[in-house]
N, C-alpha and C positions, 0 to 999 in steps of 0.2 A: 673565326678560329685563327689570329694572328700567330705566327709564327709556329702552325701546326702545320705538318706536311699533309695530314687530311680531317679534311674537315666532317664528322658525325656529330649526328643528328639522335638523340635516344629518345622512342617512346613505347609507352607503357597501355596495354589493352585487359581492362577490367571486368570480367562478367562477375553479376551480381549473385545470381541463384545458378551454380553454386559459385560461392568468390573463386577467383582464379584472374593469375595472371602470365598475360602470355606479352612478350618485349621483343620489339624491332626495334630496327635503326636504319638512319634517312642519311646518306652522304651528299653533304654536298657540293657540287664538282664547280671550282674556281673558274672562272674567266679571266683573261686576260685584262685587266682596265683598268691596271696601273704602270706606270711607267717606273724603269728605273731611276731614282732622283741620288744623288749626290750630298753631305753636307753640305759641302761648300762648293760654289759656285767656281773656285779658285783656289789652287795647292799650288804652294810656294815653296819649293827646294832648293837649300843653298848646297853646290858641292864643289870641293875646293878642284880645282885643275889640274890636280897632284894624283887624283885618285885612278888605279889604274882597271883597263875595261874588263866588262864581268860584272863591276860591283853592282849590287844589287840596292837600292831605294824602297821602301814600302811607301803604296800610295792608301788615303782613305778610300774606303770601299765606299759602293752603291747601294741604297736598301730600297727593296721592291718588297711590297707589301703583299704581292701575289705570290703562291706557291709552286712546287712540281716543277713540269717545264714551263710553266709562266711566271716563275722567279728567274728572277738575276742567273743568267745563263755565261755568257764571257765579257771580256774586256777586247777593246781594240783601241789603237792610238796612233794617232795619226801620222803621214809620213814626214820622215828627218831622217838625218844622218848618223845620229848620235846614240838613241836609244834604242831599245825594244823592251818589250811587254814580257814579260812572263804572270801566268795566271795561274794561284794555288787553290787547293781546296783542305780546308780546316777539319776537323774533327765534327762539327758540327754541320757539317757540307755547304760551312761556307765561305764562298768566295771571293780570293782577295787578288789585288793585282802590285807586282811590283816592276818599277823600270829597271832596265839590265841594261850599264854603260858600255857599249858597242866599241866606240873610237873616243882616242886619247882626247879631254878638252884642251882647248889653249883661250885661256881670258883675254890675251889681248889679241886672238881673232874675232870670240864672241863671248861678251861676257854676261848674255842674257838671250834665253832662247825660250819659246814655246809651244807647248805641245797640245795635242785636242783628246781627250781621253773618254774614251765612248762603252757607254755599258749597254749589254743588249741582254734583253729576256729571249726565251723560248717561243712565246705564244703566235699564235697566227691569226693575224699578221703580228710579226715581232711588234715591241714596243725597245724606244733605249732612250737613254739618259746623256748626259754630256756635261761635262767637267773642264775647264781648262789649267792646264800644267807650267805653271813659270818658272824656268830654273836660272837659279843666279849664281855662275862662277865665281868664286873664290878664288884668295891668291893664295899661296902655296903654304898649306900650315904640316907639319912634317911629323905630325903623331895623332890619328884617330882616339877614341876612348874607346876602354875595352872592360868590359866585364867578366867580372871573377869567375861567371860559369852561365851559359847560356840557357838555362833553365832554372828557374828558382818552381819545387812544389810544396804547397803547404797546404794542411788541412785546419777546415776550421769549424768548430762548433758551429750549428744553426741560428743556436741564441747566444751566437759574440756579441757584446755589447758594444753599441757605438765607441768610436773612435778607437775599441782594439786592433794594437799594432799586428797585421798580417804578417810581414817582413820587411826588411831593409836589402834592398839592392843598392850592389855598388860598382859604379865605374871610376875608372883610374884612366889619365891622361897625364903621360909623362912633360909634356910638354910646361911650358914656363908661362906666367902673366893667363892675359886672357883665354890664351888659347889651352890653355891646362885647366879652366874651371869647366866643371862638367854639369849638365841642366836635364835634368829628368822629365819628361812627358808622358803622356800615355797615345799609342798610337795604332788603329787599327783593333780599334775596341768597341764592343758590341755599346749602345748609349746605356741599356742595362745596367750593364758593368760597370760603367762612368759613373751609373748614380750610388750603386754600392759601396765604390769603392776609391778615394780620394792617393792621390802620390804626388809627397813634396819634393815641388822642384827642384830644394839642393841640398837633401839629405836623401832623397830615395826610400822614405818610409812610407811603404804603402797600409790604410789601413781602414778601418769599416766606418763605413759612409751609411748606409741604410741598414735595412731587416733582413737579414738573408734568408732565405726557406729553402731548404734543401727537398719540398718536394714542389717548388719550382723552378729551381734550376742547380743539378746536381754540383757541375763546374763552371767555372770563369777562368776564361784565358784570358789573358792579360799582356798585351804586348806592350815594353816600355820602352823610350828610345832614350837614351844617354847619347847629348850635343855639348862638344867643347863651345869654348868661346869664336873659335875658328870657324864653326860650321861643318865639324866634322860629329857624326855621330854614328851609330853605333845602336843595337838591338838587344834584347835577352825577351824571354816569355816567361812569364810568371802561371802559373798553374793552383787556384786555388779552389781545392777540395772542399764542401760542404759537406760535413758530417753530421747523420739524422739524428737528434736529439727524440725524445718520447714528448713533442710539446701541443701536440695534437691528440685533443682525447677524439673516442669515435662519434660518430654523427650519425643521427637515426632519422632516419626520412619514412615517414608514415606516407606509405602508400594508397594503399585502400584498406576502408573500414566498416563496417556494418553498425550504423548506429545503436540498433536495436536486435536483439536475437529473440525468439521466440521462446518459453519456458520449455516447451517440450523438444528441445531441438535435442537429434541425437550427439550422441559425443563423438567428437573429432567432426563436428561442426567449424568451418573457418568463418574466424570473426573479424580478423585483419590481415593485411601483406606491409610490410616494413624491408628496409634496405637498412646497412650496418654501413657504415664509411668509416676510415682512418684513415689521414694522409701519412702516415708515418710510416716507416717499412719494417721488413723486418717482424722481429716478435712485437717492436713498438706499433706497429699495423695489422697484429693478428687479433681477433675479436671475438668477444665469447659474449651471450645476451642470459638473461635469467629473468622468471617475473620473480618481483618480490612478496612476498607476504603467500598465504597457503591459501589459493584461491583455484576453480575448479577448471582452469585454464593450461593449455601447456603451449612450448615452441617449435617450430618444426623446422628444418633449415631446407631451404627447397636449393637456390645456385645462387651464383655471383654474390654473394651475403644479402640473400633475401629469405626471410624468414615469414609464415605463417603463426599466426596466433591462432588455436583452436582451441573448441570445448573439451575440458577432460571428465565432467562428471555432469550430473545431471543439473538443471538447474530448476528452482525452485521460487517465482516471484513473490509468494508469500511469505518467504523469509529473505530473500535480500533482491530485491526489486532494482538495484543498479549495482556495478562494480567500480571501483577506479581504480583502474589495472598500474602498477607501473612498472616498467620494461625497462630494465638497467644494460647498457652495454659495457663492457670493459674491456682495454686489451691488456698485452701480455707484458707491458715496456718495464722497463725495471723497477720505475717510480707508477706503478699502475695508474691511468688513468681510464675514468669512465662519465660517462650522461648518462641522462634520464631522460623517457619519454613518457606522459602519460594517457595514459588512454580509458577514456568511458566510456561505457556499454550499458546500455538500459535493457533490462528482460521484458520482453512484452507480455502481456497474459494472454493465457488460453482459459478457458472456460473448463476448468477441472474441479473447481471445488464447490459444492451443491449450497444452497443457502440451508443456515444451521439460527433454527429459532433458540430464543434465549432461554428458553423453557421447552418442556416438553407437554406439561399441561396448565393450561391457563386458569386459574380459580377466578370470576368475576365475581359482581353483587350486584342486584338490583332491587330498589323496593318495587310491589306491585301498584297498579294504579300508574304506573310512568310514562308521559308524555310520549307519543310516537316519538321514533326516530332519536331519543335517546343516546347520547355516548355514554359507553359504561366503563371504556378503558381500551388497550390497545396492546395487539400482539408484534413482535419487533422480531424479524429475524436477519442476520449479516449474512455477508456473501466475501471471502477472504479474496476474491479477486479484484477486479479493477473493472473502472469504465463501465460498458454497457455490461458486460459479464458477470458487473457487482451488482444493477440495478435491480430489485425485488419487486415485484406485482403478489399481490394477496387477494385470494378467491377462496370464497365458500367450496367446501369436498361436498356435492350432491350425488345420494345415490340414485340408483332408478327406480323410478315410484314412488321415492321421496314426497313428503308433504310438502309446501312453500316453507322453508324456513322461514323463522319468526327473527333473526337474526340477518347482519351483513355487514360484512367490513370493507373500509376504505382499500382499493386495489395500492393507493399509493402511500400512505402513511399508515395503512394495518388498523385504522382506528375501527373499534367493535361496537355496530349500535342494537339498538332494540325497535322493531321495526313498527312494533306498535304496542299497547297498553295492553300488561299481562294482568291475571289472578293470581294469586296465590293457592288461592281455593283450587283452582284448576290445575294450574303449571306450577311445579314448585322449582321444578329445574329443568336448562334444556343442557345438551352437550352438542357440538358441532367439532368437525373435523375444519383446519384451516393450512391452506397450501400456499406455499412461496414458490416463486418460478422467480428465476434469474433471465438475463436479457443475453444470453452466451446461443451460439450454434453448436450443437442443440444444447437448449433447454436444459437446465437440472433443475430437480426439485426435492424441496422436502414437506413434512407434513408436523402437524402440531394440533393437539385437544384444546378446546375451549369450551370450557364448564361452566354454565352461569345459574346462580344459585339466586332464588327469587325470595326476597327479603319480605315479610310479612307485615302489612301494616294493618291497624287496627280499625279494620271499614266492618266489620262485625259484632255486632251485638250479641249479647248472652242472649239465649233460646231455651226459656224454659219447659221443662217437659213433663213435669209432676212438679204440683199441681197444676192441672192444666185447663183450657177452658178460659175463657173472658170473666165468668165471673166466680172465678176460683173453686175449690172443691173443701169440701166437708170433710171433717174427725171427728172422731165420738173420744171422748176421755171421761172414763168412772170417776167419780168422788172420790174412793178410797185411792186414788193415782198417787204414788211415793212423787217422792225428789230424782228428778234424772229419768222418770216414763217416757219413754220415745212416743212421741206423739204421731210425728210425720216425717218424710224426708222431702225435703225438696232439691228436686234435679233437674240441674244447667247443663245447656254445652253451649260451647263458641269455636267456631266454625275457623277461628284465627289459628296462631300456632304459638309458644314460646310465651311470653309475658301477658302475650295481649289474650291468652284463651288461659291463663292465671284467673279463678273463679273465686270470690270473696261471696260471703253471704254476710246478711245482717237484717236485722228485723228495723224497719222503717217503721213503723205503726203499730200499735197492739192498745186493745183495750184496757189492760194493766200491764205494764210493762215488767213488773216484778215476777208475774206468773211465768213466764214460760222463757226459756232460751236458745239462741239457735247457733250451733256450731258453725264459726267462720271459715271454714277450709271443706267440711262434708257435708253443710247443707241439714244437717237432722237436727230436727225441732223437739225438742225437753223440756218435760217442767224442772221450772228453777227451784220449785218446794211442793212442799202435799199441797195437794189440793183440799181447802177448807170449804165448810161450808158456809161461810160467807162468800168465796167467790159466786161472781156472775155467774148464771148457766149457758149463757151463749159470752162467746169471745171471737173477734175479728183481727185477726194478725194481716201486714203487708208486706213481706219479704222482697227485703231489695239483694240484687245481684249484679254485683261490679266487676268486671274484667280492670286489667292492672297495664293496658294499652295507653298510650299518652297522646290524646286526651282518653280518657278511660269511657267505657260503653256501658249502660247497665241495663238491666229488664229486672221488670217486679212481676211479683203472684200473691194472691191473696187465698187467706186459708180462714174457711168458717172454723169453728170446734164449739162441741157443745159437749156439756157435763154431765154426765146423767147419773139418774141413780137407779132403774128399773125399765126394763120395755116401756110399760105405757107412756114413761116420760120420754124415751127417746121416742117414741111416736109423736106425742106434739112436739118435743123438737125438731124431730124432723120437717115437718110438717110446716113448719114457720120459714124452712131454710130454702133459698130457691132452689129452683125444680133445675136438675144436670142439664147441659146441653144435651141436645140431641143426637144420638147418636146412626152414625149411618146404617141403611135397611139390614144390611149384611153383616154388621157387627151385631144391631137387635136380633135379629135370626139367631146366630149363635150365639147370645146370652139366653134368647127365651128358651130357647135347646137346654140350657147348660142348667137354668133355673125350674126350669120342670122337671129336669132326673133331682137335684137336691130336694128339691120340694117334697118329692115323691118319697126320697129316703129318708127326709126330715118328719115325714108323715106318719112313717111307718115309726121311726123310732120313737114320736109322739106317742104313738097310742101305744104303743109298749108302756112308755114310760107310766102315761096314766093309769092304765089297770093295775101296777105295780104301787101306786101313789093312792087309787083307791084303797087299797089293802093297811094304809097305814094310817095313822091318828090323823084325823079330821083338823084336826086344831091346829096340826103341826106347820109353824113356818117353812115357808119355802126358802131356800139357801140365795144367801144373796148374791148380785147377777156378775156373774164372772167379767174378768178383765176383757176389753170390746178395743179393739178386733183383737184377739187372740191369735191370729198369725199373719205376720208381717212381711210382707218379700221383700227385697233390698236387688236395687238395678241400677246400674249407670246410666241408663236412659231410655226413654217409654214409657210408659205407665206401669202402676205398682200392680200385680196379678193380687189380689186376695182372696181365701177363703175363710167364710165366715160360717164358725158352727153356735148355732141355736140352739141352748139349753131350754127350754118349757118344764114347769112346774103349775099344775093346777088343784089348787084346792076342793078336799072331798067338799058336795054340797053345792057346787057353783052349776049358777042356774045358767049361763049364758055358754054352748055348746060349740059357740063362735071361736076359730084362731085364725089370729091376722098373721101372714106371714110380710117379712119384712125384705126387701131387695137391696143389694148392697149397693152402696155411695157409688156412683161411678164420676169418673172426673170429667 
């Protein structure tokens, strides 16, 4: 700390959680371990012989680079006859020494004399310095120089521009020739000041040499000495004022700062400590801070212009995840001047915001028949926070008791597979619940449906149902049968669903293809005209049935039919046509059941009918044989139920007592 009477030390103590800052200071106390040293090893005074005692000499002063009482303390000088010491102290408390002429000189007793000039600090042990003083008498010049006023003061802007003239000093020496020219110096001046500030030697204009700062050194005194030609000279002080301009904006010194703040920090959270400087005084040194821009921050002024930056409102990572604050100081000076600091702050995340799937319900597809372990697709949920916070894990929602799901998704990418080869027939859909969990303390979660709808393929063939049997099933169709007689229906199913269980019929085979036709969409078989009696009496149809699957599936049936004209013919018809399958013990049971009560009522209504039939002409024809079968069921699937009623007609006169009853088609 050069030329500080004390020397401090500042420092600053930081706690993190919560910021705060608490400031000391460390002085540090000077030693003595400098000596006082001298410019010159040797000061050279001409004074003329004429001068009478009292008068006064300034000498250069000592500079000790030490302070307090281990700075430059007095002067002492050594013993003669002619001088003594006188020792001043300045304004700035410092110390100067000048010789005081005691007794009259005489030159041609001695016209050269010298002195030993000793500077001594305080310290202990003292330290001193030492100078030698040569004075050379002069012969008698009979008019000193004298200045017009022994103080010159001036004030002067901060920011004077080199070589602005300060002042002019002026001495006058009445005297003639040499001894009347008068020579200006500067003497007893800080080296400082020497470098500020230049003064010519024979006009006495002193004027700016360097950069003056007025908040480094308020005044400069300025001692000049005016010397005739004779060796006569002469004193004045110059006094020049710095006056503070506004040329110092303030200075912000970022103390401490929290790089990051948490989102949920509460407000009037400290996020930083900053210091405000001006060297300027005054209103030009007074200082006002503000952040700029509407941000959720405010400033707080705690002492010595140190300021807090704190939380003023909530803060929020999901919507602005960093700040960049900037901190303007300004002060008050006429021409305002201000800086800027700025300062970032990153929000760190806290784990508040739940993962949020993109969907609520996931619609999948899968065909059936699918490879285990199938991908079908992928549920995707985000998490608006950060880092592990953000990170999503995906798990099946199992309840208790749960089957195994047939399903399972990737924990890390959400990917949905199918865990092994489904039906259609069986499973046409499953639905699973699907949870996301974030990587936060604790945990958030949310949850989302996953529906997977199982696509049908066509692994099913038509399954015929009527007519049924290997080796197909029997119709009876009368002669007199019109155009459009429903002969038979034949019915499909397929086990598929949507295109592929789409049923086509169409006659593959038929003994006369012109005779009969069969509706492509319901399966029922029609003659396509009457029935003449040149057709065949037996006819062999092979009904094909196609599903609309790609590749498409089909199943055939084959359907006997025979023509008839009368029972006895449809008994040998019959009769030629193969024999039904067999039917199980439990279904013959209840047809023989079913066939003995008709029998019975068929029997009775026989012999009614005959005794009534007796009664009538012998001759008379019997009415030809009604339309066969006479009642027809219609069903989507199963076999066709029919009841068949038997008209009987017998001729008076017939010798054979015999009636064959007849059992219906069964398929």
């Amino acid at each position: 700390c050069p030329q500080s009477e004390t020397c401090k030390l500042f420092f600053k103590i930081f706690f993190d959680n919560p910021l705060q800052l608490i400031r000391g200071e460390v002085e540090v106390l000077d030693v003595n371990d400098n000596s006082p040293v001298f410019p010159e090893k040797e000061m050279v005074l001409e004074i003329l012989e004429t001068v009478s005692p009292g008068s006064h000499f300034p000498l250069e002063s000592a500079r000790d680079k030490d302070m307090g009482t281990n700075g430059l303390q007095n002067y002492t000088l050594g013993s003669n006859s002619h001088f003594s010491l006188s020792v001043e102290t300045k304004n700035d408390g410092a110390k100067y020494a000048e010789l005081v002429l005691e007794r009259q000189l005489d030159r041609e007793e001695q016209r050269e004399m010298k002195l030993l000039l000793t500077a001594t600090d305080g310290g202990s042990p003292p330290r001193s310095g030492t100078a030698q003083i040569r004075i050379v008498v002069l012969d008698n010049n009979d008019n000193a120089p004298t200045f017009s006023r022994p103080v010159y003061e001036v004030r002067l802007a901060e920011n004077s521009i080199l070589g602005q003239l300060v002042v002019r000093v002026a001495a006058t020496d009445p005297d003639e020739g040499s001894n009347g020219k008068v020579h200006y110096a500067f003497t007893q001046t800080s080296e400082r000041s020497r470098q500020l500030f230049d003064i010519n030697p024979d006009t006495g204009e002193i004027r700016v040499a360097g950069t003056l700062d007025f908040e480094e050194t308020k005044i400069h005194e300025l001692l000049v000495r005016a010397t005739d030609g004779g060796g006569l000279y002469t004193h004045c002080k110059v006094l020049a004022v710095v006056v503070d301009v506004n040329d110092n904006a303030p200075e912000i010194a970022l103390t401490s700062h929290t790089a990051s703040i948490p989102e949920d920090a509460p407000p009037r959270t400290v996020v930083a400590l900053f210091s405000v400087r001006d060297r300027d005084v005054g209103d030009n040194g007074r200082t006002e801070c503000t952040i700029e821009g509407d941000l959720p921050f405010t400033l707080t002024p705690t002492f010595d212009n140190y300021y807090e930056l704190r939380t003023n409102g909530a803060l929020d990572r999901e919507t602005t995840a960093e700040y960049n604050i900037s901190i303007r100081a300004t002060d008050w000076g006429q021409r305002r001047l201000s800086s800027v600091e700025r300062l970032w702050v990153q929000v760190s995340d806290v784990n508040d915001n739940a993962p949020a799937f993109s969907q609520e319900l996931y619609s999948l597809w899968v065909t059936e028949n699918n490879r285990p372990l199938v991908r079908i697709g992928s549920v995707a949920a985000r998490d608006a926070d950060a880092g592990s916070n953000a990170r999503v894990q995906y798990a099946l929602v199992r309840e208790e008791g749960q089957e195994q799901p047939l399903l399972s998704v990737n924990s890390e990418s959400g990917e949905v597979y199918v865990l092994r080869s489904l039906d259609y027939e069986r499973v046409r859909a499953l639905e699973v619940r699907v949870r996301a969990v974030d990587g936060g303390s604790p945990a958030l979660s949310a949850q989302a449906v996953v529906r997977v709808v199982v696509r049908d393929e066509n692994d099913n063939a038509p399954v015929v149902l009527h007519p049924g049997g290997e080796s197909g099933a029997g119709e009876l169709v009368p002669r007199w049968a019109p155009a459009g007689y429903l002969v038979a229906k034949v019915v499909a199913v397929d086990a598929d669903a949507g295109q592929n269980a789409w049923l086509s019929y169409e006659l593959a085979k038929a003994t006369e293809p012109g005779l009969f036709r069969l509706g492509p969409h319901s399966g029922e078989l029609r003659t396509a005209r009457a029935v003449a009696e040149r057709d065949a009496a037996r006819h062999r149809l092979v009904v094909l049935v196609r599903d609309r699957g790609q590749p498409p599936r089909s199943a055939s049936a084959t359907l006997a039919i025979a023509l008839l004209n009368d029972f006895s013919d449809v008994q040998g018809r019959l009769s030629h046509e193969a024999p039904p399958a067999e039917p199980d013990h439990a279904l013959t049971l209840y047809l023989i059941a079913c066939l003995a009560c008709v029998s019975a009522l068929l029997l009775a209504t026989g012999l009614a009918a005959l005794v009534l039939k007796l009664r009538r002409d012998r001759r008379k024809r019997a009415e030809p044989l009604p339309s066969f079968p006479t009642v027809v069921a219609e069903s989507d699937a199963g076999s066709l139920p029919r009841s068949l009623v038997y008209d009987v007609c017998l001729a008076t006169g017939t010798l054979s007592s015999d009636f064959q009853f007849l059992g219906p088609l069964l398929p």
